[in-house]
N, CA, C and O atoms as CSV, one atom per row, in Angstrom:
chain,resi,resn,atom,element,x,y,z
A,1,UNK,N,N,-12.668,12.599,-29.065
A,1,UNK,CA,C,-12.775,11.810,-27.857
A,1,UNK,C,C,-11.643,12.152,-26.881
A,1,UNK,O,O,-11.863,12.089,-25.671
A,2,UNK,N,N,-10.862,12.386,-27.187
A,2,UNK,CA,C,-9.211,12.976,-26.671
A,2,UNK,C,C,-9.229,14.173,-25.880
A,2,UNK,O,O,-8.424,14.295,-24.957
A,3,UNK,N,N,-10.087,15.093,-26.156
A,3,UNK,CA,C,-10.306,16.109,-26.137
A,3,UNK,C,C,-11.351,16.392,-24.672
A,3,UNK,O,O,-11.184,17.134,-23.703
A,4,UNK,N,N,-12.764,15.180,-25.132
A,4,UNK,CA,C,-13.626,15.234,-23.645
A,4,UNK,C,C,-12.668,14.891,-22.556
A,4,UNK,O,O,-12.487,15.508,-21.506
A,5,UNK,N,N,-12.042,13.727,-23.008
A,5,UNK,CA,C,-10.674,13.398,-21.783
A,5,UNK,C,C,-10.057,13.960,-21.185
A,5,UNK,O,O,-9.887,13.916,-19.967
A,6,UNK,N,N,-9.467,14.798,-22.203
A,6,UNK,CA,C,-8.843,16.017,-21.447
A,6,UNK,C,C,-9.485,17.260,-20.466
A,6,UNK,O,O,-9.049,17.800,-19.449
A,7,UNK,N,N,-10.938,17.484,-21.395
A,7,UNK,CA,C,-11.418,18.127,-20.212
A,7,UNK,C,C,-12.095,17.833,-19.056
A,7,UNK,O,O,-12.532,18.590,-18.189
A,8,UNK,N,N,-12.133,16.419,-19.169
A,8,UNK,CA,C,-13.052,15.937,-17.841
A,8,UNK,C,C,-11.780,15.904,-16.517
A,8,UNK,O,O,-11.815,16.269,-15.342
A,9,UNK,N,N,-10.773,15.322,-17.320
A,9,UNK,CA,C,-9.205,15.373,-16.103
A,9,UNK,C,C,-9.081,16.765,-15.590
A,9,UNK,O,O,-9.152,17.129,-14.416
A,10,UNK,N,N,-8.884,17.484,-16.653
A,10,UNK,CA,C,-8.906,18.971,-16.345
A,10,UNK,C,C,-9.808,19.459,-15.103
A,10,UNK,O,O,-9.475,19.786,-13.964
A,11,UNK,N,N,-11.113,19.391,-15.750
A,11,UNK,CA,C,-12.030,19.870,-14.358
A,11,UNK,C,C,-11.737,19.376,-13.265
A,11,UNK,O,O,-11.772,20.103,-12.272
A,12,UNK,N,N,-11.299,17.743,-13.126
A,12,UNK,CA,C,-11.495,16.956,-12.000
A,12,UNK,C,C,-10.109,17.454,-11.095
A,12,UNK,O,O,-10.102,17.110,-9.913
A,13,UNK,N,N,-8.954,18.241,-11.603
A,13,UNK,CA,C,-7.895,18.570,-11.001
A,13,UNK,C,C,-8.618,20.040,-10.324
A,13,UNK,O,O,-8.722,20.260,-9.117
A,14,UNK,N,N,-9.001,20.807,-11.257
A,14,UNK,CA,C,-9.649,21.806,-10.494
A,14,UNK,C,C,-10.079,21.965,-9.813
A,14,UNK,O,O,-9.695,22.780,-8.974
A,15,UNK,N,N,-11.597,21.023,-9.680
A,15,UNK,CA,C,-12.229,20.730,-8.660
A,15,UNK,C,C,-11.061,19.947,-7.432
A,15,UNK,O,O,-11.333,20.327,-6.294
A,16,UNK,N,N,-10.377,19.385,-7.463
A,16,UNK,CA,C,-9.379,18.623,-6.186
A,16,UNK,C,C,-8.788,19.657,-5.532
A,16,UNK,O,O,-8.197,19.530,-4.460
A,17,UNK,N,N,-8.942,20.851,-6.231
A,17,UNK,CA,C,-8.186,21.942,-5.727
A,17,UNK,C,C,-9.050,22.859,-4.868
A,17,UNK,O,O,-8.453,23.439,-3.960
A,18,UNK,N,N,-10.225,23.062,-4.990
A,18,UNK,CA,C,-11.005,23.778,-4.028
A,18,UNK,C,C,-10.340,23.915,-2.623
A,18,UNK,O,O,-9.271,23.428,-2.252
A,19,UNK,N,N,-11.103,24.587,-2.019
A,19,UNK,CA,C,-10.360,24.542,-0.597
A,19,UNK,C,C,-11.870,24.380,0.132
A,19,UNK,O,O,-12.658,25.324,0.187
A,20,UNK,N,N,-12.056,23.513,0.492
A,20,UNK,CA,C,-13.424,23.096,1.154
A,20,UNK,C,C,-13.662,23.086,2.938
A,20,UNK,O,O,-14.606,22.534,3.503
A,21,UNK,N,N,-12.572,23.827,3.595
A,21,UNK,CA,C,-12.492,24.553,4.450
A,21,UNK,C,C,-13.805,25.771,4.815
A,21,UNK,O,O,-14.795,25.595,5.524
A,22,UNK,N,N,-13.509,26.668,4.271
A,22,UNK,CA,C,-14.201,27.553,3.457
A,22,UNK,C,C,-15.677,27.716,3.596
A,22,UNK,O,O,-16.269,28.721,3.990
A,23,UNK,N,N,-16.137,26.674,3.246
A,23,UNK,CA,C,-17.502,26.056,2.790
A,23,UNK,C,C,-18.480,25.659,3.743
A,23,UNK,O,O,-19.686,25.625,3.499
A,24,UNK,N,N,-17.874,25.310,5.004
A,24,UNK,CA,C,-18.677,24.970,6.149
A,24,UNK,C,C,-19.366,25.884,6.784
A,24,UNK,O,O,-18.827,26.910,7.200
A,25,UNK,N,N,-20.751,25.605,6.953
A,25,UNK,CA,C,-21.749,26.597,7.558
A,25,UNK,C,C,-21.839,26.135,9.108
A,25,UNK,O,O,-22.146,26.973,9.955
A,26,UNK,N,N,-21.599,24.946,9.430
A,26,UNK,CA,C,-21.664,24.806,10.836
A,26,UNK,C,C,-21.043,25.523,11.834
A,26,UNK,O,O,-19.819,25.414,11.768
A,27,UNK,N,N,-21.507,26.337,12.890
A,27,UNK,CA,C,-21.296,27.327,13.341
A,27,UNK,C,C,-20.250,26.186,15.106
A,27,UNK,O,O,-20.777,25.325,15.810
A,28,UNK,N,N,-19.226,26.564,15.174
A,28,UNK,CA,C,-18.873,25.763,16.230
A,28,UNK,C,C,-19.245,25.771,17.622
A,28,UNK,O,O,-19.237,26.847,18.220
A,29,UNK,N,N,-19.447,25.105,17.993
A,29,UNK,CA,C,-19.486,25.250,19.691
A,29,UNK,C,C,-18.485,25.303,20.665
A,29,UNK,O,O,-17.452,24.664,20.863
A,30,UNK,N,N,-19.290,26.609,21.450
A,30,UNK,CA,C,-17.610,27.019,22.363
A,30,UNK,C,C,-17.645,25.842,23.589
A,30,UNK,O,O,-18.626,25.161,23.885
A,31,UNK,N,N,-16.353,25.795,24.195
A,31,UNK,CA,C,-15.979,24.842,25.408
A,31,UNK,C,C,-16.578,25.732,26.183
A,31,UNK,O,O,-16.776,26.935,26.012
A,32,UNK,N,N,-16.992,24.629,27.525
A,32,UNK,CA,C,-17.481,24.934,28.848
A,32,UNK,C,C,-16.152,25.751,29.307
A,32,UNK,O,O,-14.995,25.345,29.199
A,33,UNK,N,N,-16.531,26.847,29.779
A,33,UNK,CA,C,-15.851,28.095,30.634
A,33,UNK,C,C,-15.356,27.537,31.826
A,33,UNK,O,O,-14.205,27.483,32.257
A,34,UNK,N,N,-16.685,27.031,32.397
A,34,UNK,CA,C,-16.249,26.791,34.096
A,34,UNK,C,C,-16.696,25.099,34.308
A,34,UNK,O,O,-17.889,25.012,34.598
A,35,UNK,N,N,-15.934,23.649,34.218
A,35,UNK,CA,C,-16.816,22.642,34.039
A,35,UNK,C,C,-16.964,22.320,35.835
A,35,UNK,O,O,-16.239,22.545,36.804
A,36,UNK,N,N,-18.645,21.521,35.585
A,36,UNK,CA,C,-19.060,21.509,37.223
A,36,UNK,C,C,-18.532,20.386,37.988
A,36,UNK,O,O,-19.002,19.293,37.673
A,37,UNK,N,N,-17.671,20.402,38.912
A,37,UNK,CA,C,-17.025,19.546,40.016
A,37,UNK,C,C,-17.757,18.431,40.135
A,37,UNK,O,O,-17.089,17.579,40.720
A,38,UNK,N,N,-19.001,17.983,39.801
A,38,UNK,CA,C,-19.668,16.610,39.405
A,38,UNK,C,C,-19.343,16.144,38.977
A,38,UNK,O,O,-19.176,14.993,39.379
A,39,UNK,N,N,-18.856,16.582,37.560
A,39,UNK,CA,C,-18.408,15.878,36.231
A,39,UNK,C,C,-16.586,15.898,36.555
A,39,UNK,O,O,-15.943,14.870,36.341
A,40,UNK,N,N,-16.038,16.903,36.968
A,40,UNK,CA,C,-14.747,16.276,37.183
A,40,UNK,C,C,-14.233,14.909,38.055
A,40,UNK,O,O,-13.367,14.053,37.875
A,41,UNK,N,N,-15.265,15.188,39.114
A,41,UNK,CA,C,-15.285,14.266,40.148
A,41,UNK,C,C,-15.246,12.874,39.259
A,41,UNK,O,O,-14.228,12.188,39.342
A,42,UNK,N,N,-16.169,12.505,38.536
A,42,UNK,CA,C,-16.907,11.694,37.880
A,42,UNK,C,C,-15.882,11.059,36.562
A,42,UNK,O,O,-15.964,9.941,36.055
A,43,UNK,N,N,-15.489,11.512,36.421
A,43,UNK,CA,C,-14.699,11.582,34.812
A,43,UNK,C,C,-13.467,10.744,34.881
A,43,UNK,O,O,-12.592,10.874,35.737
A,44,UNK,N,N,-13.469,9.498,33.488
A,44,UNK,CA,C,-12.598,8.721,34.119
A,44,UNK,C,C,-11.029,9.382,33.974
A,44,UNK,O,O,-11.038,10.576,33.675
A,45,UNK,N,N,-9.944,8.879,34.114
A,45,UNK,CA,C,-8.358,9.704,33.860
A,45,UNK,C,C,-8.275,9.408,32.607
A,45,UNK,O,O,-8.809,8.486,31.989
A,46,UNK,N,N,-7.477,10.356,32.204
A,46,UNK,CA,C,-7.103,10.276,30.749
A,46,UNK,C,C,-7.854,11.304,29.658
A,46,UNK,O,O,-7.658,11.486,28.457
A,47,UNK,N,N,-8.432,11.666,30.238
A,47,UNK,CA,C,-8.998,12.427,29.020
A,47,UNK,C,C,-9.014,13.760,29.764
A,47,UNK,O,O,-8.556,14.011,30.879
A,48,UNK,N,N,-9.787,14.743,28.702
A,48,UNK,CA,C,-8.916,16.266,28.325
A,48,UNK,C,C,-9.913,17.475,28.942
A,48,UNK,O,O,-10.526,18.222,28.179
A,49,UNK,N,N,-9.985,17.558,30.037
A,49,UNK,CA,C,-10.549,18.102,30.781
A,49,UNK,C,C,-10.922,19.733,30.854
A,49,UNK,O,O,-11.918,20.352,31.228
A,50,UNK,N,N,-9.662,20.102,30.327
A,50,UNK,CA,C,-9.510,21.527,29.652
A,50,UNK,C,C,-10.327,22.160,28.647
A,50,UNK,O,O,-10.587,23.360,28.556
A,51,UNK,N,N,-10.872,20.786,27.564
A,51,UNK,CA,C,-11.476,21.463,26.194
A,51,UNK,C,C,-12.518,20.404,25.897
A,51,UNK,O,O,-12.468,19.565,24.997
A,52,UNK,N,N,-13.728,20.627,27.045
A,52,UNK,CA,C,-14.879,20.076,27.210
A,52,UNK,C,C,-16.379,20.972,26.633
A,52,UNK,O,O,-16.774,22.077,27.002
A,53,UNK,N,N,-16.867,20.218,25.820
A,53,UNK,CA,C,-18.418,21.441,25.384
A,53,UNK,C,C,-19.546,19.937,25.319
A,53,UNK,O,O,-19.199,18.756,25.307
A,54,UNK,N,N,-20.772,20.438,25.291
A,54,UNK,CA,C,-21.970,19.668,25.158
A,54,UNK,C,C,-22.576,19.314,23.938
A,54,UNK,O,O,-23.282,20.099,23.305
A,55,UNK,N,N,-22.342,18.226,23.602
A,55,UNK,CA,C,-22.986,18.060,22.296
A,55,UNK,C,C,-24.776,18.448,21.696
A,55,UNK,O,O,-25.528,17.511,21.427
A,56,UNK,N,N,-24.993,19.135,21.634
A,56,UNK,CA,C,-26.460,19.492,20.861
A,56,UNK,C,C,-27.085,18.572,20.781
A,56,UNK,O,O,-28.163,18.538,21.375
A,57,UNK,N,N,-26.747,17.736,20.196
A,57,UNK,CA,C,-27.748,16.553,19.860
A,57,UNK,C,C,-28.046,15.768,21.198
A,57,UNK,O,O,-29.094,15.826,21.841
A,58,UNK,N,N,-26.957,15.046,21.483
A,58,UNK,CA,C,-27.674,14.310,22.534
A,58,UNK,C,C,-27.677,14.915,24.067
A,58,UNK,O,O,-28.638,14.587,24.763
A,59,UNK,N,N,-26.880,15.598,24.527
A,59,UNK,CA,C,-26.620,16.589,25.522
A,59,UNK,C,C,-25.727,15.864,26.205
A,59,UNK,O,O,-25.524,16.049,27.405
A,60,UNK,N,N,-25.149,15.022,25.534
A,60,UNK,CA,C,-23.313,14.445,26.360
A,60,UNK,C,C,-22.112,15.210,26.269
A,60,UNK,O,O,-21.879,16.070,25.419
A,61,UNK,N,N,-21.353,14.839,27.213
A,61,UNK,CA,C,-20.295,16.699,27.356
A,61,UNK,C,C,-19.036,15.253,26.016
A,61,UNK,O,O,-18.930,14.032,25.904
A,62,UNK,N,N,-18.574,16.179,25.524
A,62,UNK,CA,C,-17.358,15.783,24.685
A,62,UNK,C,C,-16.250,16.360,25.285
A,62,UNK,O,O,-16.136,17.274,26.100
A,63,UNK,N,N,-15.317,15.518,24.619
A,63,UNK,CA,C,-13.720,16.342,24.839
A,63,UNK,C,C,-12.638,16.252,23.771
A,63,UNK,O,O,-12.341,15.192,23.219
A,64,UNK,N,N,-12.049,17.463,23.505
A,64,UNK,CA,C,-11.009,17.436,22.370
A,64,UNK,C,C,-10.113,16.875,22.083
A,64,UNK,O,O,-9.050,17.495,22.116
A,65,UNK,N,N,-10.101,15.513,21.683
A,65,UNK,CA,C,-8.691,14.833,21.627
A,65,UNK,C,C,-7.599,15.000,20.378
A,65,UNK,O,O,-7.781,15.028,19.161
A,66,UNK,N,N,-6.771,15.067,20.929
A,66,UNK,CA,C,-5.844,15.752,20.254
A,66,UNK,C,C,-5.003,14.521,19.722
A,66,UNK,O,O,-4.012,14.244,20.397
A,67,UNK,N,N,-5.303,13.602,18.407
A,67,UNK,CA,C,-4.296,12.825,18.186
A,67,UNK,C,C,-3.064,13.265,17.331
A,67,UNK,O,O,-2.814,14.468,17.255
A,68,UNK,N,N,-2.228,12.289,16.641
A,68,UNK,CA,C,-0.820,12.134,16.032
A,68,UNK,C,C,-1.488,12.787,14.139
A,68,UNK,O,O,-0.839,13.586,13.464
A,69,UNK,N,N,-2.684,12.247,13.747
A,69,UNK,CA,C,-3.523,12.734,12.780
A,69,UNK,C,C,-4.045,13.691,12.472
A,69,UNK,O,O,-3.675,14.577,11.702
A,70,UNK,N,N,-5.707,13.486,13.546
A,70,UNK,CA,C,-6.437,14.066,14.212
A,70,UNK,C,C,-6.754,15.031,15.397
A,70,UNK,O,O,-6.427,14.996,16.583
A,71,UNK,N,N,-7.317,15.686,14.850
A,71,UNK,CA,C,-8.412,16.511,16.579
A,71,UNK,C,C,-9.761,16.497,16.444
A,71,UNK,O,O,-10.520,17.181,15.757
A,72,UNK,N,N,-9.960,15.500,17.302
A,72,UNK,CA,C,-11.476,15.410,16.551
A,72,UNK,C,C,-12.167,15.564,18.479
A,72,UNK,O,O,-11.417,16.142,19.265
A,73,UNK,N,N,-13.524,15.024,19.016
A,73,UNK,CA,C,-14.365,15.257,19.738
A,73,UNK,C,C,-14.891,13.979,20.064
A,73,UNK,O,O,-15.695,13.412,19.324
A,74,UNK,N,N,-14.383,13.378,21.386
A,74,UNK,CA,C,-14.863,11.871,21.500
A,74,UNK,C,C,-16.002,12.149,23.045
A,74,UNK,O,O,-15.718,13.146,23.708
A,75,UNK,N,N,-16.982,11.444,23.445
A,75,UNK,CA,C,-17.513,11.030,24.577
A,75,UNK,C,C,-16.950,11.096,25.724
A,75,UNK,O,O,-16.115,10.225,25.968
A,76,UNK,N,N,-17.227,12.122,26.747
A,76,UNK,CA,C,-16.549,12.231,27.961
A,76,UNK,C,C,-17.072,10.964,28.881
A,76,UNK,O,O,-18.213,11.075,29.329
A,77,UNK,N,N,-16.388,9.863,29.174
A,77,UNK,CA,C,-16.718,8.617,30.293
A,77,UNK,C,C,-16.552,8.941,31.227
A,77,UNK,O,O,-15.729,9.759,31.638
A,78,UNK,N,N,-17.686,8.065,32.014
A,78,UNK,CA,C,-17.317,8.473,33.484
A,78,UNK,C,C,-16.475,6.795,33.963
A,78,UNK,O,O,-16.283,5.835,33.218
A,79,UNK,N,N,-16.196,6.903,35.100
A,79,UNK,CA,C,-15.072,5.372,35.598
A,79,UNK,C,C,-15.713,4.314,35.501
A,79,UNK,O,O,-15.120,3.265,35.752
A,80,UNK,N,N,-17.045,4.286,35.126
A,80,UNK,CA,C,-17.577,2.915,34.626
A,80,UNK,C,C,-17.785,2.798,32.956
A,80,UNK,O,O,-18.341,1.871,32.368
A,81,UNK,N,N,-17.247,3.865,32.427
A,81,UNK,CA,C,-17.288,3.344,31.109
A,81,UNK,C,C,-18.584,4.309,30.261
A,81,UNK,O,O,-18.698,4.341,29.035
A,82,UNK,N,N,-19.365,4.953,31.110
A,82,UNK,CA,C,-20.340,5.195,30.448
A,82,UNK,C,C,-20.370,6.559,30.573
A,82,UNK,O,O,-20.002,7.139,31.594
A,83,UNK,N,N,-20.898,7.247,29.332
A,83,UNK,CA,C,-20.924,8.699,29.075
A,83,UNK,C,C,-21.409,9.700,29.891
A,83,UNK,O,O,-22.477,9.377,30.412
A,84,UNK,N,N,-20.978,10.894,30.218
A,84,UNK,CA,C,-21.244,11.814,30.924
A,84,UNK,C,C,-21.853,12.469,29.944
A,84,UNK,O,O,-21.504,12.997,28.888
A,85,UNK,N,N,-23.463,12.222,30.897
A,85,UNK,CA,C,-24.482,13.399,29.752
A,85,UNK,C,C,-25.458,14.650,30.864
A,85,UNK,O,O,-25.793,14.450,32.031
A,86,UNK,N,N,-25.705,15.822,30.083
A,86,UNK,CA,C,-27.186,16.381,30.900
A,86,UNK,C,C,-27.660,16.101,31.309
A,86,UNK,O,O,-27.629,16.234,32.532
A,87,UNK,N,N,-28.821,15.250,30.495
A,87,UNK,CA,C,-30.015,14.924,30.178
A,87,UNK,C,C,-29.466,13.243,30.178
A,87,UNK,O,O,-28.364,12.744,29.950
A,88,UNK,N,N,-31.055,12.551,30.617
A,88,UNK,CA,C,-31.063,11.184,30.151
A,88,UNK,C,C,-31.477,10.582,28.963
A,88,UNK,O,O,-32.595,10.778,28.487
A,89,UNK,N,N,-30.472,9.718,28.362
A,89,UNK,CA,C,-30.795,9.870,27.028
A,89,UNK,C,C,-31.911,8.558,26.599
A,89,UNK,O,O,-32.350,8.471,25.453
């Protein structure tokens, strides 16, 4: 019984060790090159204007926020609060 123990810990360190980086097939999406003077116009302050792309799914432009943690991809707002998209969603 000592023994399954040991090897189930065993594997489970191994496995913690993967590098699951690696592994992702999602292919990224590049930032808008040139973004259109609508949407700057439009866009409330504060957010990251530089490293803007369109989300696939719903066709709302994102932007790269760069936190203290994180860099993750939040909803570009416009000054009323509501998302700058393509398309109507």
């Amino acid at each position: 019984m000592k023994k399954m123990i040991f090897v189930l810990g065993a594997a489970s360190l191994l496995a913690a060790c993967q590098d699951v980086t690696a592994t992702s097939t999602s292919k990224a999406i590049p930032f808008i090159a040139e973004v259109p003077e609508g949407v700057t116009s439009i866009a409330a302050p504060g957010q990251n204007l530089t490293a803007l792309r369109i989300d696939p799914v719903d066709g709302c432009y994102t932007f790269q926020h760069v936190g203290p943690v994180e860099t993750t991809f939040l909803p570009l707002r416009a000054n009323n609060g509501r998302p700058i998209c393509t398309r109507a969603s």
